[in-house]
One Martini backbone bead per residue (centre of mass of N, CA, C, O) as a GRO file, in nm:
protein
  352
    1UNK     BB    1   0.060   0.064  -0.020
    2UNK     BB    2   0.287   0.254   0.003
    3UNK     BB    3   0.388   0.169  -0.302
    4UNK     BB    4   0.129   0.300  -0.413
    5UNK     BB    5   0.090   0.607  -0.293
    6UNK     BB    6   0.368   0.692  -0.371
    7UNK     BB    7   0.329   0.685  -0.694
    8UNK     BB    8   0.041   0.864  -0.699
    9UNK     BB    9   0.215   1.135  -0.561
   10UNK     BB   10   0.465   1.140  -0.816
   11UNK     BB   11   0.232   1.099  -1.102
   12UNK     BB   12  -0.016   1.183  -1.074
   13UNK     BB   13  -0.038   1.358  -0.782
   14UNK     BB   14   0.156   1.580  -0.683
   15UNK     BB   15   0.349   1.540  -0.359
   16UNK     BB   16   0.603   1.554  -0.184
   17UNK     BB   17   0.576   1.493   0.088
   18UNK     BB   18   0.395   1.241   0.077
   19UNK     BB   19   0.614   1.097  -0.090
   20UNK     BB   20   0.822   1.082   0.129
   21UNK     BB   21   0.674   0.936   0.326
   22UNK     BB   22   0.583   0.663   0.169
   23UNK     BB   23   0.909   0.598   0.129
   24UNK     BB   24   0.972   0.541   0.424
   25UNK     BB   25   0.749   0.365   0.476
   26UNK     BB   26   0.914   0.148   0.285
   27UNK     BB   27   1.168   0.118   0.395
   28UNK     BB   28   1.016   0.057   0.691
   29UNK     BB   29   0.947  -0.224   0.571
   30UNK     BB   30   1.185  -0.375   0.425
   31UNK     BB   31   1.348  -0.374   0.688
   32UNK     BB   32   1.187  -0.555   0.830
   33UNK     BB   33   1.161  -0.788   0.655
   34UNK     BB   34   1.466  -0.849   0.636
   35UNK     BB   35   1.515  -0.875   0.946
   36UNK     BB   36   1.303  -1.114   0.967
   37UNK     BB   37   1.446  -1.314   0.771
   38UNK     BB   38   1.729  -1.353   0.923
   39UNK     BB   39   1.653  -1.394   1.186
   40UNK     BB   40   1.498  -1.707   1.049
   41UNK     BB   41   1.777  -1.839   0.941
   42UNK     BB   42   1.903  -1.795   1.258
   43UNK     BB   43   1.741  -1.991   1.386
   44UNK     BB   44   1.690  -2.232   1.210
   45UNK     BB   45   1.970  -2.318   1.194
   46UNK     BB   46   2.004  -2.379   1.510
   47UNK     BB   47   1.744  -2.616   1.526
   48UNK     BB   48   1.889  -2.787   1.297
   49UNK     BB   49   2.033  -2.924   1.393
   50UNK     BB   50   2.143  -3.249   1.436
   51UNK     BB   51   2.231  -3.228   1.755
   52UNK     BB   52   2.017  -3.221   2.007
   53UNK     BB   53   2.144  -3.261   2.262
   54UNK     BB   54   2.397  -3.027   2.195
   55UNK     BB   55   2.333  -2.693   2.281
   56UNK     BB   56   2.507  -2.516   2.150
   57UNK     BB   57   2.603  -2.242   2.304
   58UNK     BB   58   2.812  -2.074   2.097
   59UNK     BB   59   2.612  -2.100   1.894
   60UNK     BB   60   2.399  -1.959   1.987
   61UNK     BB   61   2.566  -1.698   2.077
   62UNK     BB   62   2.567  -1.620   1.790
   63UNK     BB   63   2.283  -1.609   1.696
   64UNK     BB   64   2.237  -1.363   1.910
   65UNK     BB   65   2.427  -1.161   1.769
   66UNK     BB   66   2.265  -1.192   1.485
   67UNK     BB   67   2.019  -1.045   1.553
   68UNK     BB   68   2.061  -0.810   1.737
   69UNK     BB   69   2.227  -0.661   1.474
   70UNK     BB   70   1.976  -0.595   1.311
   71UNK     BB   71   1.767  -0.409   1.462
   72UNK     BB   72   1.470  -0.487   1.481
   73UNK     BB   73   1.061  -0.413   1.481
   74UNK     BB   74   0.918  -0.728   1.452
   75UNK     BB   75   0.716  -0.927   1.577
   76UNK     BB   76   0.916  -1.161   1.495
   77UNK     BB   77   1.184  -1.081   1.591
   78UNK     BB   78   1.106  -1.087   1.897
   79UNK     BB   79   1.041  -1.361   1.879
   80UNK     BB   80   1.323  -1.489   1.834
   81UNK     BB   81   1.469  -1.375   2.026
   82UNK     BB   82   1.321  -1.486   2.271
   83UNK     BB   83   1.348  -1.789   2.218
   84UNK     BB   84   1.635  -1.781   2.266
   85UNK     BB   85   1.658  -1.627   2.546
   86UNK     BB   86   1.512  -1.863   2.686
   87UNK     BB   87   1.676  -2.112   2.623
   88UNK     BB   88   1.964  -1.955   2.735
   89UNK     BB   89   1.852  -1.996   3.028
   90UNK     BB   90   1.775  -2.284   3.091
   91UNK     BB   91   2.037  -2.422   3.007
   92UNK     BB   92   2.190  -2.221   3.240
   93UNK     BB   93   1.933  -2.145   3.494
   94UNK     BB   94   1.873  -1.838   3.402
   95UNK     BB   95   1.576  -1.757   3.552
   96UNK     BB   96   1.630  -1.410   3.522
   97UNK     BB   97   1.664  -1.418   3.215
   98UNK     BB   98   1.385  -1.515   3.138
   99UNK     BB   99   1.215  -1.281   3.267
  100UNK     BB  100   1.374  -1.054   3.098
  101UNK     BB  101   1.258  -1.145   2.827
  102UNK     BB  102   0.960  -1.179   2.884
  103UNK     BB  103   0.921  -0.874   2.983
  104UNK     BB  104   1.065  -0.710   2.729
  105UNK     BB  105   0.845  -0.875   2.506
  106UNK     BB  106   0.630  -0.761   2.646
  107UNK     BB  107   0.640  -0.442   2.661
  108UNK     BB  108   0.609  -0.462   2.338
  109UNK     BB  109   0.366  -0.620   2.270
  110UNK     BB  110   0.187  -0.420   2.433
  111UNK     BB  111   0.234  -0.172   2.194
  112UNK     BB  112   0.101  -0.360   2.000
  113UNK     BB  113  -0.054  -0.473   1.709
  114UNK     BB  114  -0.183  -0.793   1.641
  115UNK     BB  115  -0.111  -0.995   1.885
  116UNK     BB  116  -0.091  -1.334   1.947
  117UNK     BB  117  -0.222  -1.475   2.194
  118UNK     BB  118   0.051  -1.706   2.183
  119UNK     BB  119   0.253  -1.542   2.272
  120UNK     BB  120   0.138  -1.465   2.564
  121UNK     BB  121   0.137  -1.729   2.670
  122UNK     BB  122   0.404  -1.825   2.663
  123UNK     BB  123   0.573  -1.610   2.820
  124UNK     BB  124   0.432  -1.645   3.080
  125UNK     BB  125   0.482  -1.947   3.121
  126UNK     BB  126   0.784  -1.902   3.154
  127UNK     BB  127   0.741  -1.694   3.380
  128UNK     BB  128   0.649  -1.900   3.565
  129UNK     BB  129   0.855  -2.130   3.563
  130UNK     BB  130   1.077  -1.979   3.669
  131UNK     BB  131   0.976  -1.894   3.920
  132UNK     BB  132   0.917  -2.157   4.036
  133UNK     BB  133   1.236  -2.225   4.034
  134UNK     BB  134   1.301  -2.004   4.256
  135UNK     BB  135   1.013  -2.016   4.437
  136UNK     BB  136   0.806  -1.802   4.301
  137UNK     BB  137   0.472  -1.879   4.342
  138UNK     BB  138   0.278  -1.652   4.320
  139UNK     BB  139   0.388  -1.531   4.035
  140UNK     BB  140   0.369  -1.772   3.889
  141UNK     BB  141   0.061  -1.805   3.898
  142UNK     BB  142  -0.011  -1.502   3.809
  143UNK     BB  143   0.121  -1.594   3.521
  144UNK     BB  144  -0.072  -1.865   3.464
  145UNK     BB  145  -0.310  -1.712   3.459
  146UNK     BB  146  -0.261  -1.544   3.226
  147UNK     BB  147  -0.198  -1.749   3.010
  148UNK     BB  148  -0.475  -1.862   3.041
  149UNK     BB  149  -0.614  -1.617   2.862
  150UNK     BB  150  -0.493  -1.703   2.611
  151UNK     BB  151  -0.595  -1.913   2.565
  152UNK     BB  152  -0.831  -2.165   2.451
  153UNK     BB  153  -1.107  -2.319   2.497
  154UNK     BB  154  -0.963  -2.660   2.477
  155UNK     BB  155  -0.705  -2.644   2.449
  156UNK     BB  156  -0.394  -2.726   2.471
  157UNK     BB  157  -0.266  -2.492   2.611
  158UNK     BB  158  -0.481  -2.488   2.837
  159UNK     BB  159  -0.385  -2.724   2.978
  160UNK     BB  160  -0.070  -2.649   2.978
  161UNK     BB  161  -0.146  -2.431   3.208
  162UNK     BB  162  -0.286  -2.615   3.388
  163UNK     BB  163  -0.052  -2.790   3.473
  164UNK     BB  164   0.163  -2.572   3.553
  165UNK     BB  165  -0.042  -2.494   3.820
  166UNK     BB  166  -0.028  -2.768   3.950
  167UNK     BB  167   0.281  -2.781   3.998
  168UNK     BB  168   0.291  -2.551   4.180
  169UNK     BB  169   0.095  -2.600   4.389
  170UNK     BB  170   0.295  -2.863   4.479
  171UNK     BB  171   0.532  -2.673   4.539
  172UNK     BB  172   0.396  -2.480   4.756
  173UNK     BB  173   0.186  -2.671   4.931
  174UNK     BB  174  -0.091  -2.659   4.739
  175UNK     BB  175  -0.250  -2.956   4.732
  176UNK     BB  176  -0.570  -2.902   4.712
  177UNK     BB  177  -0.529  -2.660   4.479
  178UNK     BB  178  -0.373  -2.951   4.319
  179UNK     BB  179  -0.653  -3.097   4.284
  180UNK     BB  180  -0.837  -2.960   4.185
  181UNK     BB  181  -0.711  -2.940   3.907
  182UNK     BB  182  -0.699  -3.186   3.826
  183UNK     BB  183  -1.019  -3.259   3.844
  184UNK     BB  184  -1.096  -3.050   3.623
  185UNK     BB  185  -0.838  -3.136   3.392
  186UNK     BB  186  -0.861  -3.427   3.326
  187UNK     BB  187  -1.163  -3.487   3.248
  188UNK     BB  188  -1.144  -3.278   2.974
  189UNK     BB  189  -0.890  -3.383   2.862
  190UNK     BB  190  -0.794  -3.495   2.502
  191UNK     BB  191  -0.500  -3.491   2.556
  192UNK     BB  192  -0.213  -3.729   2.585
  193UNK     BB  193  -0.038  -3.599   2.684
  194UNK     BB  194  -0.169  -3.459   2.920
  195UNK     BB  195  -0.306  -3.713   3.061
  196UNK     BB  196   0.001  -3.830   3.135
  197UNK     BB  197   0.051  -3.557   3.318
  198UNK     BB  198  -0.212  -3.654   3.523
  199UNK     BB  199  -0.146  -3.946   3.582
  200UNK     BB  200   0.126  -3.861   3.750
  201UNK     BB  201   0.000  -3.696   3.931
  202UNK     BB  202  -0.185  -3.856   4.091
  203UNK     BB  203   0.030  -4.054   4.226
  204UNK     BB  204   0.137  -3.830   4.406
  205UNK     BB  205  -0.156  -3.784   4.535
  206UNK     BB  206  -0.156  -4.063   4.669
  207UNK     BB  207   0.122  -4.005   4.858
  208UNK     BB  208  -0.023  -3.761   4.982
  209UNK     BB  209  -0.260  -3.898   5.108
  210UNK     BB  210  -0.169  -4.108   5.268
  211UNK     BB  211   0.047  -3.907   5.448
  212UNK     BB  212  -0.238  -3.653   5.530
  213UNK     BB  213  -0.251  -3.404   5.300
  214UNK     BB  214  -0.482  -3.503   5.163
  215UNK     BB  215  -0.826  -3.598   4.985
  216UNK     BB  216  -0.971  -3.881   4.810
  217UNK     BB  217  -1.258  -3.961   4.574
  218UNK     BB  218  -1.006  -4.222   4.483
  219UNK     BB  219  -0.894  -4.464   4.379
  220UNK     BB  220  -0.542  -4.589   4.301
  221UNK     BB  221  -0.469  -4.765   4.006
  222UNK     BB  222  -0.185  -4.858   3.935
  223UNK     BB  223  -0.196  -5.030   3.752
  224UNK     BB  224  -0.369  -4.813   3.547
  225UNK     BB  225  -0.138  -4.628   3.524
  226UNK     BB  226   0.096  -4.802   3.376
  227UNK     BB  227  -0.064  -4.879   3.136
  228UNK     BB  228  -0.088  -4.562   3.030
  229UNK     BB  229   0.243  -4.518   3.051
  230UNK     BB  230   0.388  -4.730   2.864
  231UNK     BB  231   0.543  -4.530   2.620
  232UNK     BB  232   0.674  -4.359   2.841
  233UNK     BB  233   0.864  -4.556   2.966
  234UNK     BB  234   0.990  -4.673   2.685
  235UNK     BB  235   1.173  -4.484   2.594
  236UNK     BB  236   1.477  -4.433   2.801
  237UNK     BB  237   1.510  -4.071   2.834
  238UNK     BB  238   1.472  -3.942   3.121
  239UNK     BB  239   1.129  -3.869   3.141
  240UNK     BB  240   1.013  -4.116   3.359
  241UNK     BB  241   1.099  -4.092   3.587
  242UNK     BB  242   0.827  -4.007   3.756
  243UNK     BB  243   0.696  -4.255   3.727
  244UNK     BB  244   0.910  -4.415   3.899
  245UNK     BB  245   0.884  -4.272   4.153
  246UNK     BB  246   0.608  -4.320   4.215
  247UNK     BB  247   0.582  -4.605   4.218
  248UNK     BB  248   0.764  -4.640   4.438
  249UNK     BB  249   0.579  -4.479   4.649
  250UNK     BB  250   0.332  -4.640   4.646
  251UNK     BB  251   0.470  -4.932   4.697
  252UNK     BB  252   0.575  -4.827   4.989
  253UNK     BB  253   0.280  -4.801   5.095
  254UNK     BB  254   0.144  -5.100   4.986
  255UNK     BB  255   0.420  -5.314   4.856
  256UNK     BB  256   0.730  -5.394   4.972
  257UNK     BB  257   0.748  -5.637   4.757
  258UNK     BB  258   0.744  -5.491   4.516
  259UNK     BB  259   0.954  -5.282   4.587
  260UNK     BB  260   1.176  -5.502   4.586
  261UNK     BB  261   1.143  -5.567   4.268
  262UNK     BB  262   1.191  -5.294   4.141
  263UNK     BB  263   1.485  -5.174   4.239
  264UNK     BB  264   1.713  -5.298   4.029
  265UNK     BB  265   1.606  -5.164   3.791
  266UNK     BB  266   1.592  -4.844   3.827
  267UNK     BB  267   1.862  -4.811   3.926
  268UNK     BB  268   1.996  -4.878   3.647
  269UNK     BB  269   1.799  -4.668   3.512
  270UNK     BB  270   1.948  -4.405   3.657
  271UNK     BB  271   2.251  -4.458   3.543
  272UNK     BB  272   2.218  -4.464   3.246
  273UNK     BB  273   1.960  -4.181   3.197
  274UNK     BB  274   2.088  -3.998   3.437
  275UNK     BB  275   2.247  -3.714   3.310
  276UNK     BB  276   2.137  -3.439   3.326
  277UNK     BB  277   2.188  -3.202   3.554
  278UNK     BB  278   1.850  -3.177   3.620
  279UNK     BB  279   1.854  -3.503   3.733
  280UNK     BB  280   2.046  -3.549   3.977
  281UNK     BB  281   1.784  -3.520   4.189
  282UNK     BB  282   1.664  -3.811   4.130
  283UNK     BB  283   1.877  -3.986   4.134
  284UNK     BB  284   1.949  -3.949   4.455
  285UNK     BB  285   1.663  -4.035   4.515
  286UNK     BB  286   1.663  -4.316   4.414
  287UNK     BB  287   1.890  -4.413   4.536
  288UNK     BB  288   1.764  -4.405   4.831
  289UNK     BB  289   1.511  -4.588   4.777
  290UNK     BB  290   1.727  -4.852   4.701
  291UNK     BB  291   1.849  -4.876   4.966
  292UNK     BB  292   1.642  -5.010   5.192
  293UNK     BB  293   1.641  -5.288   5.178
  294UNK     BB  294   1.915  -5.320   5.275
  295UNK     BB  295   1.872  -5.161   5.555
  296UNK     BB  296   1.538  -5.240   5.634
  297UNK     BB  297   1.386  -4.949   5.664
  298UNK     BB  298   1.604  -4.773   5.829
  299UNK     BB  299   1.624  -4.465   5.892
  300UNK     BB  300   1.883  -4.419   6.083
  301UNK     BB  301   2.060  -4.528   5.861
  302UNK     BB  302   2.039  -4.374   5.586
  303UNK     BB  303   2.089  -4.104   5.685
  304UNK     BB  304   2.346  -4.194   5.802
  305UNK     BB  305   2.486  -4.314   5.493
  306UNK     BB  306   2.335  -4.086   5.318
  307UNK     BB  307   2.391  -3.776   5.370
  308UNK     BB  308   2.512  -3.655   5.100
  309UNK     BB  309   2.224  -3.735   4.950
  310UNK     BB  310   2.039  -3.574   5.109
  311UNK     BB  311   2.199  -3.278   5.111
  312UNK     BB  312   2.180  -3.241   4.807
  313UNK     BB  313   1.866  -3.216   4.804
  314UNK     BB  314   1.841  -2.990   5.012
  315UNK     BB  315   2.087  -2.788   4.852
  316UNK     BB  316   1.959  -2.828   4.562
  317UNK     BB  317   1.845  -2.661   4.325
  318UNK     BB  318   1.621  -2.658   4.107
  319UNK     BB  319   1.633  -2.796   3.750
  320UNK     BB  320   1.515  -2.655   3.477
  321UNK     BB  321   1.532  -2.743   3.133
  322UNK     BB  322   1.452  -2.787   2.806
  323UNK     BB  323   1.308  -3.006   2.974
  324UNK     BB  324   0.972  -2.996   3.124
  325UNK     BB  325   0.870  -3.277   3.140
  326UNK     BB  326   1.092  -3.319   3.445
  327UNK     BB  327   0.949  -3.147   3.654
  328UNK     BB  328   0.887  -3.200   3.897
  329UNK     BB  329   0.600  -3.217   4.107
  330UNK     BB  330   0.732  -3.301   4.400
  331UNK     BB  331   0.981  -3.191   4.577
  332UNK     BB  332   1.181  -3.394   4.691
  333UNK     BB  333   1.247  -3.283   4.992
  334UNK     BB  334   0.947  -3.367   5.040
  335UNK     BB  335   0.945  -3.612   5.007
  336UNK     BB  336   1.151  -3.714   5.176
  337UNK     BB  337   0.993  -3.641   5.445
  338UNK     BB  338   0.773  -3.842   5.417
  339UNK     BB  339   0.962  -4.087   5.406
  340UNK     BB  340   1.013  -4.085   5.682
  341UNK     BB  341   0.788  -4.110   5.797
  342UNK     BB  342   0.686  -4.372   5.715
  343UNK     BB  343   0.927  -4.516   5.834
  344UNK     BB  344   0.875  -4.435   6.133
  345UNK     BB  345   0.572  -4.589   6.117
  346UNK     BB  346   0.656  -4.819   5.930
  347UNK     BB  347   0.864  -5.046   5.966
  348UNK     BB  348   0.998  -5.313   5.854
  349UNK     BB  349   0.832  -5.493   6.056
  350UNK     BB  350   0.511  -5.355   5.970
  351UNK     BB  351   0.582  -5.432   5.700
  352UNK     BB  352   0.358  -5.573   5.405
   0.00000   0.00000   0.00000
């Protein structure tokens, strides 16, 4: 439009003025475009890469140096930088990083017409996750609310912040209204990958709920959760942890010969696939539960002889990287408390 009105005031009815403007502004729409073009070249690039494992940090921040260099003006330029600058947050755990690119590409997004309600879901879950992830649990809420105004309902992303907002509650120790969520929002998800992450977490209120921390209107029927979860069991790359904690911790309240059958196999499992800086606090978690059978399920043997691996949980802060999918459900150290309380209330001789 602008470069058909340029054409219009220089030829058939000149109007130098008019005409100098519309040329502006066709440059500065050229430019956008331009600076747009370029920066989703360098985005492509970096996502594209074959090693998908290694975060190729270098390379990243090459790319985002080249993206930055642009000064680009364009809702989608800013959007190309906000993901890799939210990406290389996650990446190396800088969570007020993620916060500030979060908040400085919505303070622009917020001054612009026509922006995408996707944008702004994302940035706030994200930045909603970062506050989890500091222990900032109300900005959090806070964020994860607002995030869920922008999705549409029933959408996939619907669901996917309240899943959010539910691992919130439970990081937060609000059991009750992390119960409430999912009873809300587990019945009306029609998303599998959803479901099943909505049925890792009921496993966990099973556990808080045998425990005296909140009360379930249904019984938690363990094989029937271990088969709904059985693609993501198979995968064997460290996404499945939660799963297989949650089993244990289960078994552990319920079936303690079935727990120690368990026992060798996991622990195998968790030395060969909890590689990732992120997975550490699970291994040691795991660590934890297999050593009981050899103990006989005994509290003050476990702190005496295991303190160096209690003493990481505690003192460990959660590392979510860039695999949200293994966000600890109930922080480890939570559990961990709740499991001395087990031990100590029921003991190997009157363990079932």
């Amino acid at each position: 439009m602008a470069n058909l009105l340029y054409k219009h005031y220089v030829y058939y009815q000149p109007q130098r003025k008019k005409a100098q403007a519309y040329a502006e502004q066709m440059r500065a729409y050229l430019h956008d475009y331009q600076t747009e073009r370029r920066a989703e070249d360098y985005y492509l690039q970096y996502i594209s890469r074959k090693n998908q494992d290694d975060p190729a940090l270098a390379e990243l921040d090459s790319t985002l140096h080249h993206i930055q260099a642009l000064r680009g003006r364009s809702l989608r330029y800013h959007l190309y930088l906000a993901l890799l600058g939210i990406l290389r947050g996650f990446i190396l755990t800088d969570y007020p990083q993620v916060i500030r690119t979060c908040q400085r590409t919505l303070d622009f997004y917020h001054t612009q017409k026509g922006v995408f309600g996707g944008h702004f879901q994302y940035l706030y879950s994200k930045m909603g996750i970062a506050n989890m992830a500091l222990g900032h649990y109300v900005p959090a809420a806070t964020q994860l609310q607002t995030a869920a105004t922008y999705a549409p309902r029933k959408s996939f992303n619907e669901f996917l912040v309240r899943l959010y907002q539910t691992i919130n509650a439970l990081h937060s120790g609000q059991y009750e209204q992390a119960y409430a969520l999912f009873r809300d929002n587990h019945r009306r998800c029609k998303f599998e990958l959803i479901r099943q992450q909505f049925a890792i977490i009921e496993a966990y209120l099973c556990f808080l709920a045998h425990c005296g921390q909140l009360q379930l209107e249904r019984t938690f029927r363990l094989g029937k959760y271990l088969n709904e979860n059985i693609l993501t069991y198979s995968e064997k790359e460290g996404d499945n942890v939660t799963i297989l904690i949650a089993e244990l911790l289960v078994y552990l309240i319920r079936k303690r010969g079935k727990f120690i059958d368990r026992v060798d196999a996991i622990h195998t499992y968790s030395y060969r696939h909890l590689r990732r800086p992120e997975s550490q606090r699970a291994k040691r978690f795991i660590k934890l539960l297999c050593a009981l059978p050899k103990l006989d399920f005994q509290l003050e043997q476990l702190q005496r002889e295991y303190r160096k691996d209690i003493a990481f949980i505690q003192q460990t802060p959660l590392r979510i990287g860039r695999n949200v999918a293994i966000i600890e459900v109930v922080p480890y150290q939570d559990l961990l408390e709740l499991v001395f309380q087990q031990l100590h209330q029921r003991p190997a001789a009157t363990a079932p």
